[in-house]
N, CA and C of each residue as an Amber inpcrd file, in Angstrom:
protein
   171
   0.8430000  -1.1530000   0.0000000   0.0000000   0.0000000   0.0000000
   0.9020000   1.2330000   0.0000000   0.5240000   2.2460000  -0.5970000
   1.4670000   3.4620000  -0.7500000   0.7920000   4.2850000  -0.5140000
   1.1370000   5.5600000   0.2610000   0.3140000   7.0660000   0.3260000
   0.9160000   8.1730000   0.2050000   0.3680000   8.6230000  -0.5000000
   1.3920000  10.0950000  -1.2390000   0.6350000  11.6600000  -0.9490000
   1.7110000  12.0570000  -0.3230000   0.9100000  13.6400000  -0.2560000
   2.5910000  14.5940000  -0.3540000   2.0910000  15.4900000  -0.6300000
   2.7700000  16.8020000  -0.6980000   3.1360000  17.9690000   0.6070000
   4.4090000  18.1600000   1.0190000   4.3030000  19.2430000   1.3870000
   5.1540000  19.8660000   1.2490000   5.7730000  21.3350000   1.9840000
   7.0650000  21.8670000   2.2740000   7.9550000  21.3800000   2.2450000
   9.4430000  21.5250000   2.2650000  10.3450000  21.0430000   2.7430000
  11.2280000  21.6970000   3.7940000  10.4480000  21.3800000   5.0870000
  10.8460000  21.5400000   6.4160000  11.3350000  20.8500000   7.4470000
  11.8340000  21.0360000   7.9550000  12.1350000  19.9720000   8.9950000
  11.0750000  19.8010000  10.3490000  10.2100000  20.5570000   9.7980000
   8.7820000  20.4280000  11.0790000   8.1830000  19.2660000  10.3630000
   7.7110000  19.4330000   9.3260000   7.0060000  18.6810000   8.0970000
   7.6750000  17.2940000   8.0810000   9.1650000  17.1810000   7.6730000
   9.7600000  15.3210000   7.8250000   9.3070000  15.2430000   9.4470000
   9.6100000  15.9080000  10.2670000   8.9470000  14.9160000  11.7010000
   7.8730000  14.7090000  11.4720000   6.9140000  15.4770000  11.1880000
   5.7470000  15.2150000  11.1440000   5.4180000  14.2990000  10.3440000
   6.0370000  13.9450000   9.3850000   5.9410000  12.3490000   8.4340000
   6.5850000  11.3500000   9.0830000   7.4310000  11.3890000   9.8380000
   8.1850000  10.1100000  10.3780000   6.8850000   9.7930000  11.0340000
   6.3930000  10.8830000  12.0620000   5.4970000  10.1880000  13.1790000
   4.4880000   9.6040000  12.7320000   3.7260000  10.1590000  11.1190000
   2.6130000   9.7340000  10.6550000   2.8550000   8.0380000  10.5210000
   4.0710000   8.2160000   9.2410000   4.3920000   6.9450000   8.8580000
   4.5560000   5.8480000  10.2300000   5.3930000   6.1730000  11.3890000
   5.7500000   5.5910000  12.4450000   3.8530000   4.8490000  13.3750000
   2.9940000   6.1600000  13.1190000   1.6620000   5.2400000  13.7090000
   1.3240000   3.9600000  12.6160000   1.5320000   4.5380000  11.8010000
   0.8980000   3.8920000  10.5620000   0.7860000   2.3510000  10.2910000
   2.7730000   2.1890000  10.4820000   3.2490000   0.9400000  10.5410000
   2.4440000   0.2590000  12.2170000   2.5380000   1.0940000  13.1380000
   2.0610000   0.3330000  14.1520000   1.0830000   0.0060000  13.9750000
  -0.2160000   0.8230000  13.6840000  -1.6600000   0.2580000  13.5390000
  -1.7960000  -1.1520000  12.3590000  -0.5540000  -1.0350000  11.0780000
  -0.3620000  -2.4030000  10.3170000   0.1410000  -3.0160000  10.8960000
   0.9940000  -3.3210000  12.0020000   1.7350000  -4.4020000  12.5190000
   3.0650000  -4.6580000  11.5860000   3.5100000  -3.3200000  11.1850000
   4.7630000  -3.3900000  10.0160000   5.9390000  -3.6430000  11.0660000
   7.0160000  -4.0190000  10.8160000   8.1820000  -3.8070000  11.1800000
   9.1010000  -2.4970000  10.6140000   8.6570000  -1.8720000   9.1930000
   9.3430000  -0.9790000   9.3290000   8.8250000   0.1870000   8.4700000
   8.8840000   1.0980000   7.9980000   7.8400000   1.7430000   6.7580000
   9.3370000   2.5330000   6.0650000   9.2560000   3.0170000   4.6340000
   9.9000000   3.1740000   3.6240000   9.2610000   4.7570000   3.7260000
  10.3230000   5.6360000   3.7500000   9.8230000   7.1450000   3.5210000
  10.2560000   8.1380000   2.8050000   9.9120000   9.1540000   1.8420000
  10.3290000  10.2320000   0.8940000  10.2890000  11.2050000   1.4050000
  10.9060000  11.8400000   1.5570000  10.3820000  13.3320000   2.2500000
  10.6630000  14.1400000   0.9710000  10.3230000  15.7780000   1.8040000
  10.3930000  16.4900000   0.6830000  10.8500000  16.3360000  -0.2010000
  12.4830000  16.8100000   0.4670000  13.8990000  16.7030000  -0.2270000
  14.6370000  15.7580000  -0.9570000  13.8880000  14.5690000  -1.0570000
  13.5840000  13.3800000  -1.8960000  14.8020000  12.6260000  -1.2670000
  15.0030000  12.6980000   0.1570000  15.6730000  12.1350000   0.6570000
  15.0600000  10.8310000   0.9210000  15.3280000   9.3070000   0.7500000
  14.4680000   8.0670000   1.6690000  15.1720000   7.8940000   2.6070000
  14.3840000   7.4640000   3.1900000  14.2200000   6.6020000   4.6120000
  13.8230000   5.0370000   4.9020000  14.4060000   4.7080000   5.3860000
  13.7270000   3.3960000   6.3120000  13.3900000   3.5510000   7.6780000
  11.8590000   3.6040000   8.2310000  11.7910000   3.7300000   9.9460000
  11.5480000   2.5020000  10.0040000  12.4090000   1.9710000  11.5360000
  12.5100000   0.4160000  12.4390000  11.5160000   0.9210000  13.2530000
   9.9270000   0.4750000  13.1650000   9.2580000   0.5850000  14.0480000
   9.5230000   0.3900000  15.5730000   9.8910000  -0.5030000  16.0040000
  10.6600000  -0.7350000  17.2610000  11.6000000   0.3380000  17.7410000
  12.4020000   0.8740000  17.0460000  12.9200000   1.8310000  17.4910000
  12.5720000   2.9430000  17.2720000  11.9800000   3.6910000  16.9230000
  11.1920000   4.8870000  17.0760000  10.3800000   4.6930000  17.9710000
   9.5880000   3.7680000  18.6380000   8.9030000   3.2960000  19.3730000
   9.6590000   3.9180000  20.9820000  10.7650000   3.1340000  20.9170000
  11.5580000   3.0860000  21.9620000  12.1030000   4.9010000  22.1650000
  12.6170000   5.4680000  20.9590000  12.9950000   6.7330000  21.0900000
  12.0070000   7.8560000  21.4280000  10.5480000   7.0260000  21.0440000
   9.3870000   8.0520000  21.6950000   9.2190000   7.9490000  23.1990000
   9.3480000   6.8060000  23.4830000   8.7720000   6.4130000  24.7110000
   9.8520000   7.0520000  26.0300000  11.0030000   7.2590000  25.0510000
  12.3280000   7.8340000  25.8410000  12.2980000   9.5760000  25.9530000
  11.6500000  10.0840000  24.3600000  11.2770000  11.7930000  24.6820000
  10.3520000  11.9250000  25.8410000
C-alpha cells in the first residue's frame, strides 16, 4: 500500500511524516515503513525503534 501527499520542505514537516508513517506501521503491525520526504531524501523507519525513542522523549 502506498500514500502520497505533498508538502514543504521543512524539517517540522519530515517529523511530522516520520510520526505519521511511524503510527501507521504500528496500527499495520509493520516492522518498518519506507519514507520520501520532501527533499527526496528516503528513509527506512525500524518501528521498534522509534517506538523506543518516543517512549524515551
Amino acid at each position: 500500500m502506498t500514500y502520497q501527499t505533498g508538502m514543504e520542505d521543512t524539517a517540522e514537516n519530515a517529523a511530522t511524516l516520520r510520526r505519521i508513517a511511524t503510527q501507521a506501521g504500528i496500527m499495520a503491525g509493520q516492522l518498518a515503513m519506507a519514507v520520501t520526504l520532501a527533499n527526496r531524501a528516503f528513509e527506512v523507519i525500524t518501528i521498534a525503534e522509534e517506538e523506543s525513542r518516543n517512549a524515551q522523549a
